[in-house]
PDB file as gemmi writes it, atoms N, CA and C in Angstrom:
CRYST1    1.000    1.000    1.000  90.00  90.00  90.00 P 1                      
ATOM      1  N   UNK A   1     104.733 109.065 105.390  1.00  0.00           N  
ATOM      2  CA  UNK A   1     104.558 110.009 104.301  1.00  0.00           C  
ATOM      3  C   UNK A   1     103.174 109.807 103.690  1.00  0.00           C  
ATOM      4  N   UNK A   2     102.353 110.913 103.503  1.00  0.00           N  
ATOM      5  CA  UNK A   2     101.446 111.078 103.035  1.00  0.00           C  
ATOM      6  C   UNK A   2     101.477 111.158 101.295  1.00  0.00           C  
ATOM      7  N   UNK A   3     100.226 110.774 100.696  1.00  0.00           N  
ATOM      8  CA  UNK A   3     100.647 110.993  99.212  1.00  0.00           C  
ATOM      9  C   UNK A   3     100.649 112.654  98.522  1.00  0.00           C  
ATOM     10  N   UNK A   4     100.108 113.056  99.452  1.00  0.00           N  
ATOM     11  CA  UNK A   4     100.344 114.800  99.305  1.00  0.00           C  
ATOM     12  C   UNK A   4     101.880 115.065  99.663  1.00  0.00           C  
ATOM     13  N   UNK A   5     102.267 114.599 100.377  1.00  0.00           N  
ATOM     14  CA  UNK A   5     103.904 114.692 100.396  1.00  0.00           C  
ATOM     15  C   UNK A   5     104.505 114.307  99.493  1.00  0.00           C  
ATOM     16  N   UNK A   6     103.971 112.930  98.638  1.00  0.00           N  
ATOM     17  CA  UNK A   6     105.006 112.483  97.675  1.00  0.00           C  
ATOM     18  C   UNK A   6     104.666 113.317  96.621  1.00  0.00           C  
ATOM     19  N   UNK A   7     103.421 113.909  96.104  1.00  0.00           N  
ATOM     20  CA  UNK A   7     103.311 114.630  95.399  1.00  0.00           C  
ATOM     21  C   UNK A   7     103.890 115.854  95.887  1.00  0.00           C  
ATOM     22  N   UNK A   8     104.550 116.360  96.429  1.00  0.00           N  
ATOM     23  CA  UNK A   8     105.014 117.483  96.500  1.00  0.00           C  
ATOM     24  C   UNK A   8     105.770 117.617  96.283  1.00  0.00           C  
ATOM     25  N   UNK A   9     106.995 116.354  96.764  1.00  0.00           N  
ATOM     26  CA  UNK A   9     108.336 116.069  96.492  1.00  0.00           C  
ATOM     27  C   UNK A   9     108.512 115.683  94.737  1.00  0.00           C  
ATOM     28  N   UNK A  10     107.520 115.149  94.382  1.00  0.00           N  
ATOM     29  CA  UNK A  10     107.462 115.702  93.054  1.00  0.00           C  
ATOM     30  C   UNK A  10     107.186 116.378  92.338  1.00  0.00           C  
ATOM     31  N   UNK A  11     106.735 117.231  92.409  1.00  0.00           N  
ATOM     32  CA  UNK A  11     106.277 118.468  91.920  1.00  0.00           C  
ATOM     33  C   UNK A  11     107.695 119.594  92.494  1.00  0.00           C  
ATOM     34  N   UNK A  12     108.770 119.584  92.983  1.00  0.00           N  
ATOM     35  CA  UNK A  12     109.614 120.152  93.345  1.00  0.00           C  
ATOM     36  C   UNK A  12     111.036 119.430  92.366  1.00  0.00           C  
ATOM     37  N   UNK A  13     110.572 118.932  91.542  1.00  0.00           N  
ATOM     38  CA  UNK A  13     111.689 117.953  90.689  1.00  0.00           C  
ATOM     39  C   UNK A  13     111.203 119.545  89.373  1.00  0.00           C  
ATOM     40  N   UNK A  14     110.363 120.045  89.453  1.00  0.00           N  
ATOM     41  CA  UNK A  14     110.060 121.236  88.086  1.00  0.00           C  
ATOM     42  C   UNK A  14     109.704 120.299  86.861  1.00  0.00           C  
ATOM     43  N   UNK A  15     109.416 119.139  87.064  1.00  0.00           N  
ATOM     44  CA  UNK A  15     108.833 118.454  85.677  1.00  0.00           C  
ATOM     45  C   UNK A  15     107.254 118.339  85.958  1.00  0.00           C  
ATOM     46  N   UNK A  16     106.468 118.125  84.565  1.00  0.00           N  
ATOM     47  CA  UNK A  16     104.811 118.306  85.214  1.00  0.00           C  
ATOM     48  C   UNK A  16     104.831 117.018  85.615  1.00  0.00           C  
ATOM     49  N   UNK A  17     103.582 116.767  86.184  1.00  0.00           N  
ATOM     50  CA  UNK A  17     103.810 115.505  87.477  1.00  0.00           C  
ATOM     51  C   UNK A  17     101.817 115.377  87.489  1.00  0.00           C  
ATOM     52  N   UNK A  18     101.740 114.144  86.961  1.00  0.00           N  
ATOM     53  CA  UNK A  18     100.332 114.132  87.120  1.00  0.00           C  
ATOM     54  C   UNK A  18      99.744 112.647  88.416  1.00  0.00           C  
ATOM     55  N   UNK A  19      98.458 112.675  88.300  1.00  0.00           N  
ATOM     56  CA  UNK A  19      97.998 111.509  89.016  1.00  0.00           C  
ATOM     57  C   UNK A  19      97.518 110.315  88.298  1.00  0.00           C  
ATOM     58  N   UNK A  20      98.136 109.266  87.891  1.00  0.00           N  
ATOM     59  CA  UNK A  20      97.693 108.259  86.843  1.00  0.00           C  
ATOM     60  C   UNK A  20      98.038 108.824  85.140  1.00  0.00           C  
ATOM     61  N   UNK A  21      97.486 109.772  84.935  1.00  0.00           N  
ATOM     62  CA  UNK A  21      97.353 110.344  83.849  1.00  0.00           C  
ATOM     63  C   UNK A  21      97.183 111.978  83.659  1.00  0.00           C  
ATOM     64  N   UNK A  22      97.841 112.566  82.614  1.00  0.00           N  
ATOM     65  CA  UNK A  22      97.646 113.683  82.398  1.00  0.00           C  
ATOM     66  C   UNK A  22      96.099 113.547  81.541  1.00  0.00           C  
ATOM     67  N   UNK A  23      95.219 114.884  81.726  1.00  0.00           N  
ATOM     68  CA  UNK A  23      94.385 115.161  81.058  1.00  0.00           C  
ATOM     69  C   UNK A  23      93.905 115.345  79.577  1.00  0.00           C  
ATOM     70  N   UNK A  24      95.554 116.019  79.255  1.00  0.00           N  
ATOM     71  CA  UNK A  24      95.738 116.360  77.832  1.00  0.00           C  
ATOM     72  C   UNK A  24      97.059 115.577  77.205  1.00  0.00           C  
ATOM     73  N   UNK A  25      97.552 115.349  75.830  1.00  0.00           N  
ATOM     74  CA  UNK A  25      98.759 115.290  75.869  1.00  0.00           C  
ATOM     75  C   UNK A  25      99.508 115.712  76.076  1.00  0.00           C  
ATOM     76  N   UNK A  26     100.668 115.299  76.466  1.00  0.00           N  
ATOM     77  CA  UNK A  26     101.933 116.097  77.609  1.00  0.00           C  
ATOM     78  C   UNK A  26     103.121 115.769  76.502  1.00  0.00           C  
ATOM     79  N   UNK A  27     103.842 116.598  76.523  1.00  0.00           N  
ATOM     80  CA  UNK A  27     105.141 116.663  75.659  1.00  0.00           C  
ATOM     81  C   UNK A  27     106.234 115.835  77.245  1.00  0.00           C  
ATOM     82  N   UNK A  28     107.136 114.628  76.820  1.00  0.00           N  
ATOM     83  CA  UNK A  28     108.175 114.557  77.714  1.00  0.00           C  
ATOM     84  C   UNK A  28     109.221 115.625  77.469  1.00  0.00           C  
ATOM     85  N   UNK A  29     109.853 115.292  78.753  1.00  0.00           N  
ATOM     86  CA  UNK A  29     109.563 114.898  79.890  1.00  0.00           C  
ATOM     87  C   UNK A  29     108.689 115.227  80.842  1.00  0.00           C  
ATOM     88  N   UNK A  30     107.928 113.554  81.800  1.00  0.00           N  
ATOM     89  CA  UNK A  30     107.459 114.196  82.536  1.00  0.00           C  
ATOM     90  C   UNK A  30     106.838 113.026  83.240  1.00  0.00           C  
ATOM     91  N   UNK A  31     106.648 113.701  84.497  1.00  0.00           N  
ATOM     92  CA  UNK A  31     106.017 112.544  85.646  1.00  0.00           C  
ATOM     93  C   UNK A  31     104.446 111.811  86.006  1.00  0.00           C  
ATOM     94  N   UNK A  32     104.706 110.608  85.950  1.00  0.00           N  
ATOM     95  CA  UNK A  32     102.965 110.614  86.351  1.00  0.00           C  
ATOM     96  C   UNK A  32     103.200 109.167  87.591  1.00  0.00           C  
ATOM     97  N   UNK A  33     102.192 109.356  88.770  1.00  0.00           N  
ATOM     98  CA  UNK A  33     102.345 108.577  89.733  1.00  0.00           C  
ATOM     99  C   UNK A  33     101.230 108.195  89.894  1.00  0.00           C  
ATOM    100  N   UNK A  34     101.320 106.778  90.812  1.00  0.00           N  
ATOM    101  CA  UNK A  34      99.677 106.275  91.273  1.00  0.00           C  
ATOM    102  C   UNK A  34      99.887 105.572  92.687  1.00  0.00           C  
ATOM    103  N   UNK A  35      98.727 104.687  93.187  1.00  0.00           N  
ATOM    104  CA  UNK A  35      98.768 104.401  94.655  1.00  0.00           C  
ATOM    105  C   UNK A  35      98.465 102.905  93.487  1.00  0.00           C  
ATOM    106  N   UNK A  36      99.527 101.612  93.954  1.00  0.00           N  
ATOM    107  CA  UNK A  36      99.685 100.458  93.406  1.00  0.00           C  
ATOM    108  C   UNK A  36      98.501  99.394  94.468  1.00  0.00           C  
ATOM    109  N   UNK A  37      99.312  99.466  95.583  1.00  0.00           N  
ATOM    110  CA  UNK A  37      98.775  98.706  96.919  1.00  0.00           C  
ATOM    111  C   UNK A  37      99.711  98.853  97.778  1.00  0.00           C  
ATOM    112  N   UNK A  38      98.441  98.039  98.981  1.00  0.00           N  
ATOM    113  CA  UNK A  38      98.895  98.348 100.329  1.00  0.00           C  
ATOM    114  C   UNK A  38      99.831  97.098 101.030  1.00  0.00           C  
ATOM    115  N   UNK A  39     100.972  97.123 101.931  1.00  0.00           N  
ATOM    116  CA  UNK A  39     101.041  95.555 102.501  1.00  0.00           C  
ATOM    117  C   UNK A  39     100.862  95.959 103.963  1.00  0.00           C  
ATOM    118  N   UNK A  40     100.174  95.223 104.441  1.00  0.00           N  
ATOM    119  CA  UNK A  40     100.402  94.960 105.826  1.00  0.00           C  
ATOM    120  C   UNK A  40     100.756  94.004 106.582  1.00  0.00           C  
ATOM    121  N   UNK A  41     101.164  94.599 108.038  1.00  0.00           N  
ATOM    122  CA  UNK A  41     101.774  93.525 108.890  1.00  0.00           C  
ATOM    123  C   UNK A  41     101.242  93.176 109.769  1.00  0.00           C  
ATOM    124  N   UNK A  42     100.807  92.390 109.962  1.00  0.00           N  
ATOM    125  CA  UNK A  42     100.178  91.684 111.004  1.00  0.00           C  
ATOM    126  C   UNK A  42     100.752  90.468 111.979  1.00  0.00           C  
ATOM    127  N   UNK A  43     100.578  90.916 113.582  1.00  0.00           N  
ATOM    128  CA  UNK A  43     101.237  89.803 114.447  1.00  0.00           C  
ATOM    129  C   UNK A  43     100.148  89.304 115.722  1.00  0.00           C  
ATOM    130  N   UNK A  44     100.099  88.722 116.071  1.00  0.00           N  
ATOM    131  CA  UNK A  44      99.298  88.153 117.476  1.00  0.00           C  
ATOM    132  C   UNK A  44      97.791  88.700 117.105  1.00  0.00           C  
ATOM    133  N   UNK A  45      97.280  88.805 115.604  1.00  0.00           N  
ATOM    134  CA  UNK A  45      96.185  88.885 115.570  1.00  0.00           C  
ATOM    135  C   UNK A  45      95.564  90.358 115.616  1.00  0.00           C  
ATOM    136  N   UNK A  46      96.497  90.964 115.054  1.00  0.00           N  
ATOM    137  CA  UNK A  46      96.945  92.257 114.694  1.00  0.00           C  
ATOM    138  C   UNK A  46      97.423  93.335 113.737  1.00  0.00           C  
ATOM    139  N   UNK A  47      96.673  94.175 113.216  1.00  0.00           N  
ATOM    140  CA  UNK A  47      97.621  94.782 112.610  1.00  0.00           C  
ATOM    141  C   UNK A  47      98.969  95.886 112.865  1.00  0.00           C  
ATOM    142  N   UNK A  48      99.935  95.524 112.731  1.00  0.00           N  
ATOM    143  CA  UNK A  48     101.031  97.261 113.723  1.00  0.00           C  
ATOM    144  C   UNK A  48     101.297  97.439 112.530  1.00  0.00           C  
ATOM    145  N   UNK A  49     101.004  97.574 111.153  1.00  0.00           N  
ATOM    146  CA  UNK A  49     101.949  98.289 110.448  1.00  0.00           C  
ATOM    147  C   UNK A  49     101.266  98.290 108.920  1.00  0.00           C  
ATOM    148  N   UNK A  50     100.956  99.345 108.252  1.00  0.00           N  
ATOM    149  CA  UNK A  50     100.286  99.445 106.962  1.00  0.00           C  
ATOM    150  C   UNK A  50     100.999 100.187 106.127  1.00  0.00           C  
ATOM    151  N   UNK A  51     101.925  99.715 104.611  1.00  0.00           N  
ATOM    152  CA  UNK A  51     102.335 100.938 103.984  1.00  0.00           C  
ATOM    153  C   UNK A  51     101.671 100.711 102.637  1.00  0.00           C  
ATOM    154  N   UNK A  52     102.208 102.302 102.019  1.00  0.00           N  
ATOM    155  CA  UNK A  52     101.123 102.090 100.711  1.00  0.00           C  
ATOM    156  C   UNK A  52     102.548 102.071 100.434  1.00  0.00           C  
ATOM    157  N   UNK A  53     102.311 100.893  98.605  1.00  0.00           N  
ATOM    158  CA  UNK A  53     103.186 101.497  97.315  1.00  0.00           C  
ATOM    159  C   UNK A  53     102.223 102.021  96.497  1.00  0.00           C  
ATOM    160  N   UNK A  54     103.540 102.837  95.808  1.00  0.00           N  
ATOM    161  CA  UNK A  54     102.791 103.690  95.139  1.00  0.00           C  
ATOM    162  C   UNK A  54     104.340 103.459  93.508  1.00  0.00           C  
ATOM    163  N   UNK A  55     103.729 103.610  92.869  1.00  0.00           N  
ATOM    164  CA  UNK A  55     104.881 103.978  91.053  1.00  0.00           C  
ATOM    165  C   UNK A  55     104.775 105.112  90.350  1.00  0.00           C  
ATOM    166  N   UNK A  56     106.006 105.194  90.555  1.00  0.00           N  
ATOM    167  CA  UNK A  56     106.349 106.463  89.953  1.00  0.00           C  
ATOM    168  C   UNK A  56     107.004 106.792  88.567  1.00  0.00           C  
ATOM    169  N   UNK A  57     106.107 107.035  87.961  1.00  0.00           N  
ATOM    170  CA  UNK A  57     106.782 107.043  86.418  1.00  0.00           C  
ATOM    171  C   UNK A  57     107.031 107.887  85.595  1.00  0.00           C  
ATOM    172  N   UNK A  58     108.392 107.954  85.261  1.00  0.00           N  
ATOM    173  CA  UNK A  58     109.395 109.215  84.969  1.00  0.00           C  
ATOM    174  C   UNK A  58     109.432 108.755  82.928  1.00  0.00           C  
ATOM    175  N   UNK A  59     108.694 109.376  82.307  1.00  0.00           N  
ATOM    176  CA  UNK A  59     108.766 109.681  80.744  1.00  0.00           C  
ATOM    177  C   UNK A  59     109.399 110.005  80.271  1.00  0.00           C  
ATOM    178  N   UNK A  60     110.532 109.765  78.945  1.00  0.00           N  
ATOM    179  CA  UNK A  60     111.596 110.376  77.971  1.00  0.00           C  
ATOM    180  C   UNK A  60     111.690 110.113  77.010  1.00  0.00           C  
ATOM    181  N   UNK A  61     111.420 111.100  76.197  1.00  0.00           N  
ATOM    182  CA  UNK A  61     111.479 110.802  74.562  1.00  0.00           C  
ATOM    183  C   UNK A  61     113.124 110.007  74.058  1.00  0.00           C  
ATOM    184  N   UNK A  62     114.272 110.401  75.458  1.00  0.00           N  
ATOM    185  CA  UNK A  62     115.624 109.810  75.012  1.00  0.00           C  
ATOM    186  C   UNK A  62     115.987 109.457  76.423  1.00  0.00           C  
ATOM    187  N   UNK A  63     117.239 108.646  76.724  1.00  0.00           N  
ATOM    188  CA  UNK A  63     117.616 108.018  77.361  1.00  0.00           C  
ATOM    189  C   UNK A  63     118.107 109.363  78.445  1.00  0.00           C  
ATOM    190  N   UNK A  64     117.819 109.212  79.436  1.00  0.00           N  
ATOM    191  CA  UNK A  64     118.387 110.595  80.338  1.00  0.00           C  
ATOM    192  C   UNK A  64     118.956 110.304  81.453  1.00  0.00           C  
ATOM    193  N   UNK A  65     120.090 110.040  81.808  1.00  0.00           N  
ATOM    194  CA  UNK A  65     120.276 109.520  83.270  1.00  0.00           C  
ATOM    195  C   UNK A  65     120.270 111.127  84.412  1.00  0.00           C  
ATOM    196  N   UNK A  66     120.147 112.266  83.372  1.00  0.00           N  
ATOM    197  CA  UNK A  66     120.389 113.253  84.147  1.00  0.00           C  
ATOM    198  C   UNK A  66     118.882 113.479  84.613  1.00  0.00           C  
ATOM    199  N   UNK A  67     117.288 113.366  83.877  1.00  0.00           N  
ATOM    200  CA  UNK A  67     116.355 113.285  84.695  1.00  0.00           C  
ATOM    201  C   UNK A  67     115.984 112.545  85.248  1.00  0.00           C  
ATOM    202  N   UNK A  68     116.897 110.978  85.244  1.00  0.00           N  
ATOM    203  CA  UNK A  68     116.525 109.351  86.658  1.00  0.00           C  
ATOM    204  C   UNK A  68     117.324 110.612  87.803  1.00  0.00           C  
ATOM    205  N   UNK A  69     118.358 111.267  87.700  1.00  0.00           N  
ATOM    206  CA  UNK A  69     118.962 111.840  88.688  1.00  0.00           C  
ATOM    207  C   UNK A  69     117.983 112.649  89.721  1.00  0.00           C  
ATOM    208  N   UNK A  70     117.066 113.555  89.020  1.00  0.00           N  
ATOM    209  CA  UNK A  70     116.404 114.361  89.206  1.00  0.00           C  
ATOM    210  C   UNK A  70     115.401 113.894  90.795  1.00  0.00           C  
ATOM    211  N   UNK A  71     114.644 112.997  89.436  1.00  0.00           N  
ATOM    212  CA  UNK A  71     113.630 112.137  89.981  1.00  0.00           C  
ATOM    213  C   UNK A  71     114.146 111.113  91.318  1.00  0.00           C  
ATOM    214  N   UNK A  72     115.302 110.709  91.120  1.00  0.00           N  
ATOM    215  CA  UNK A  72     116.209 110.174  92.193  1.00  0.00           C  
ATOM    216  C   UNK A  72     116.427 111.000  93.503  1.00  0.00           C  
ATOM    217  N   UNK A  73     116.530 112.263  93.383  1.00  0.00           N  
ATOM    218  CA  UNK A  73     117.057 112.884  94.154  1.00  0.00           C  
ATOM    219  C   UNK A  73     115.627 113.374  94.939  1.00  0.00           C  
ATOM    220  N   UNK A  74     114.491 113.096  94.178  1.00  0.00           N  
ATOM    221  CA  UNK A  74     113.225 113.734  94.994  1.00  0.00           C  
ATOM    222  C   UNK A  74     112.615 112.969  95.439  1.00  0.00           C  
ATOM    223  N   UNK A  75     113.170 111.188  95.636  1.00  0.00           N  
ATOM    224  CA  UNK A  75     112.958 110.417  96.247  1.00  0.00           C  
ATOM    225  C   UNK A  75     114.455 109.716  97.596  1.00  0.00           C  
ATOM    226  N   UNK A  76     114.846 110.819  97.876  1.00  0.00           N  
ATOM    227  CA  UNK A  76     115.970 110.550  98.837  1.00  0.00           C  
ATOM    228  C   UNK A  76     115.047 110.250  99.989  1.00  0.00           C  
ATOM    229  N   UNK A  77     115.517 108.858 100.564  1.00  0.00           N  
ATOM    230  CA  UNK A  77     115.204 108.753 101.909  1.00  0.00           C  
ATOM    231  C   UNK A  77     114.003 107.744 102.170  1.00  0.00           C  
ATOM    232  N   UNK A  78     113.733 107.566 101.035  1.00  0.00           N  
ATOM    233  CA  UNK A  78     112.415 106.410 100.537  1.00  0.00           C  
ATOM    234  C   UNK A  78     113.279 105.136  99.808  1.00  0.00           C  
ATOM    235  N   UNK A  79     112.465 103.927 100.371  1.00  0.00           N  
ATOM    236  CA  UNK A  79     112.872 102.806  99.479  1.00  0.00           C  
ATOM    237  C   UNK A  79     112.615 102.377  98.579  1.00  0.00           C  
ATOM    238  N   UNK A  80     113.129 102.539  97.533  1.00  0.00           N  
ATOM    239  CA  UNK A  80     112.343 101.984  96.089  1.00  0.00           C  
ATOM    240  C   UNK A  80     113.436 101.163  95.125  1.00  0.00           C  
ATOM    241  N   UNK A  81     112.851 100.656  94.216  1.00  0.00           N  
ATOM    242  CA  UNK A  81     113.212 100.076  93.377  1.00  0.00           C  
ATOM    243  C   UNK A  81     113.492 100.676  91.864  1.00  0.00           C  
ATOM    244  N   UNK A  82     114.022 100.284  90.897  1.00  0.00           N  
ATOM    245  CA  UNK A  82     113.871 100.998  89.579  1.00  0.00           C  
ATOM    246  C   UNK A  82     113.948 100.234  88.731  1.00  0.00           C  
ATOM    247  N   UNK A  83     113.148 100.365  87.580  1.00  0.00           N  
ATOM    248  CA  UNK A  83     113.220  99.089  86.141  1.00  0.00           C  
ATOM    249  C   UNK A  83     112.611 100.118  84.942  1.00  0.00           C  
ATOM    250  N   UNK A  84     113.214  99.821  83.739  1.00  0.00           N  
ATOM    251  CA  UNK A  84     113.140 100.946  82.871  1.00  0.00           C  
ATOM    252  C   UNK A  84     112.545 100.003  81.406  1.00  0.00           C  
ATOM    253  N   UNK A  85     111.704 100.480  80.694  1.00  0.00           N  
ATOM    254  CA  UNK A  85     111.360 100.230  79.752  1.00  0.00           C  
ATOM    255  C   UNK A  85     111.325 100.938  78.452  1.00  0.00           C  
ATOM    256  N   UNK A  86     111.224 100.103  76.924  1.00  0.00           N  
ATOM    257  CA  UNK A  86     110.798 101.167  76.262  1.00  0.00           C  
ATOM    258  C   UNK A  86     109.622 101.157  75.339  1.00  0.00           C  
ATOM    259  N   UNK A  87     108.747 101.860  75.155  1.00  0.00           N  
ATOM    260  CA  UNK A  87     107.523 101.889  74.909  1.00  0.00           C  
ATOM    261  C   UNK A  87     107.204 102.146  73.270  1.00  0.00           C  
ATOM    262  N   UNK A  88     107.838 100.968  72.545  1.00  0.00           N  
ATOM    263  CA  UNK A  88     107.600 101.081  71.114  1.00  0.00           C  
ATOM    264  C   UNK A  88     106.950 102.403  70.268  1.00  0.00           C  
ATOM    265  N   UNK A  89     105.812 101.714  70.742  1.00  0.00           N  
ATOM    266  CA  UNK A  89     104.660 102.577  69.954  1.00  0.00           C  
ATOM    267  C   UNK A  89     104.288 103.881  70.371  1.00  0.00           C  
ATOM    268  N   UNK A  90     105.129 103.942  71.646  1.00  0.00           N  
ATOM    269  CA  UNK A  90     104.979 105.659  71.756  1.00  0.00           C  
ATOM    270  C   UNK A  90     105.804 106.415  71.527  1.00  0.00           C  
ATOM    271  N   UNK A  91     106.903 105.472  71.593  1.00  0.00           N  
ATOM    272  CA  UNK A  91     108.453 105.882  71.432  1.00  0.00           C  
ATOM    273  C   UNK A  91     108.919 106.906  72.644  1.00  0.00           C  
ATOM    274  N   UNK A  92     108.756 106.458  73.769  1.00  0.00           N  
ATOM    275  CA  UNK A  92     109.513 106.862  74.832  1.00  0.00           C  
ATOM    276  C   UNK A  92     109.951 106.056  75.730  1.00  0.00           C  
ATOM    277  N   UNK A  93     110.633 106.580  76.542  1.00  0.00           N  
ATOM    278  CA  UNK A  93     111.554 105.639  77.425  1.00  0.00           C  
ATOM    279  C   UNK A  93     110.221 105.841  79.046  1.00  0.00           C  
ATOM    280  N   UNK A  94     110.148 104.728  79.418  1.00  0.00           N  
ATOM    281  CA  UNK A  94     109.355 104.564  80.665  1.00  0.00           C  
ATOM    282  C   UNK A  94     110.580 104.135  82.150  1.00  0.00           C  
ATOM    283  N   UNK A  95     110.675 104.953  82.997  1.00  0.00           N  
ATOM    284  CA  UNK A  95     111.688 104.689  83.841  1.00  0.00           C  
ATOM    285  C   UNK A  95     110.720 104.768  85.297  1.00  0.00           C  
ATOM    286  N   UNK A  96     110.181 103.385  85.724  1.00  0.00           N  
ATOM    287  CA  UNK A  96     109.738 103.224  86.944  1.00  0.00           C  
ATOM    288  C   UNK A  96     109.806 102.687  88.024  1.00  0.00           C  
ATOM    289  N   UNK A  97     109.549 103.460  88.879  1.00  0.00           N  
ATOM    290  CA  UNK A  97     109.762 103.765  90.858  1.00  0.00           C  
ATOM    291  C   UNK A  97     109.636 103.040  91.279  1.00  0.00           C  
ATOM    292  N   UNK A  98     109.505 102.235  91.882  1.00  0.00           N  
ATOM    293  CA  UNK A  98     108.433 101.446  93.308  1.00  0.00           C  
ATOM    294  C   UNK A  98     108.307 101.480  93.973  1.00  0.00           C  
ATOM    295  N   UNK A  99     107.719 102.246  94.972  1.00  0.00           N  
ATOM    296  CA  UNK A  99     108.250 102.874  96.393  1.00  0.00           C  
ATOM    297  C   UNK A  99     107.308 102.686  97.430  1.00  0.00           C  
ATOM    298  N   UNK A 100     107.967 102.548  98.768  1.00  0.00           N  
ATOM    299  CA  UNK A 100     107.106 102.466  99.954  1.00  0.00           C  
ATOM    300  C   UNK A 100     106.885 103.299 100.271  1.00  0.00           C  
ATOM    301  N   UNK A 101     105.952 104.169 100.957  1.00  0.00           N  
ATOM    302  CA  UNK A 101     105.851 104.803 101.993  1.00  0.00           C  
ATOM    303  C   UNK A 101     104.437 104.846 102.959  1.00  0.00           C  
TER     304      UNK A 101                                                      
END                                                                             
């Protein structure tokens, strides 16, 4: 998967969906993703295998399990992780991805 794919697959969730950061302020809900790092595999002096992670981070002014659903569902088929925070001083809920691809 390309990151134009993952952005697509998010951008098909209908929430705005930026790269690192939105430009302007953004009212939640709403998505913003980045490229974290790469791991690779290496054998006999070799590389066979490179994936990127990338985090995906899903914004809420309130607790929503119906947009983790969303966002869940536009990551079917990918391996990721999930850990949720909450962001005092902005006062929203931070719910983030970790994903290979």
């Amino acid at each position: 998967m390309t990151q134009k794919e993952l952005a697509d697959r998010l951008a098909g969730t209908r929430l705005p969906v930026a790269y690192r950061a939105f430009r302007t302020r953004q009212a939640p809900p709403y998505i913003c993703y980045l490229y974290a790092y790469d791991t690779k595999f290496f054998a006999d002096d070799a590389m066979y295998f490179s994936a990127g992670h990338y985090q995906v981070e899903l914004y809420t002014s309130v607790k929503s399990p119906d947009m983790e659903s969303v966002v869940e569902d536009a990551l079917t088929g990918l391996n990721w992780e999930k850990t949720e925070e909450y962001l005092a001083s902005e006062k929203l809920y931070q719910i983030l991805y970790e994903i290979e691809v």
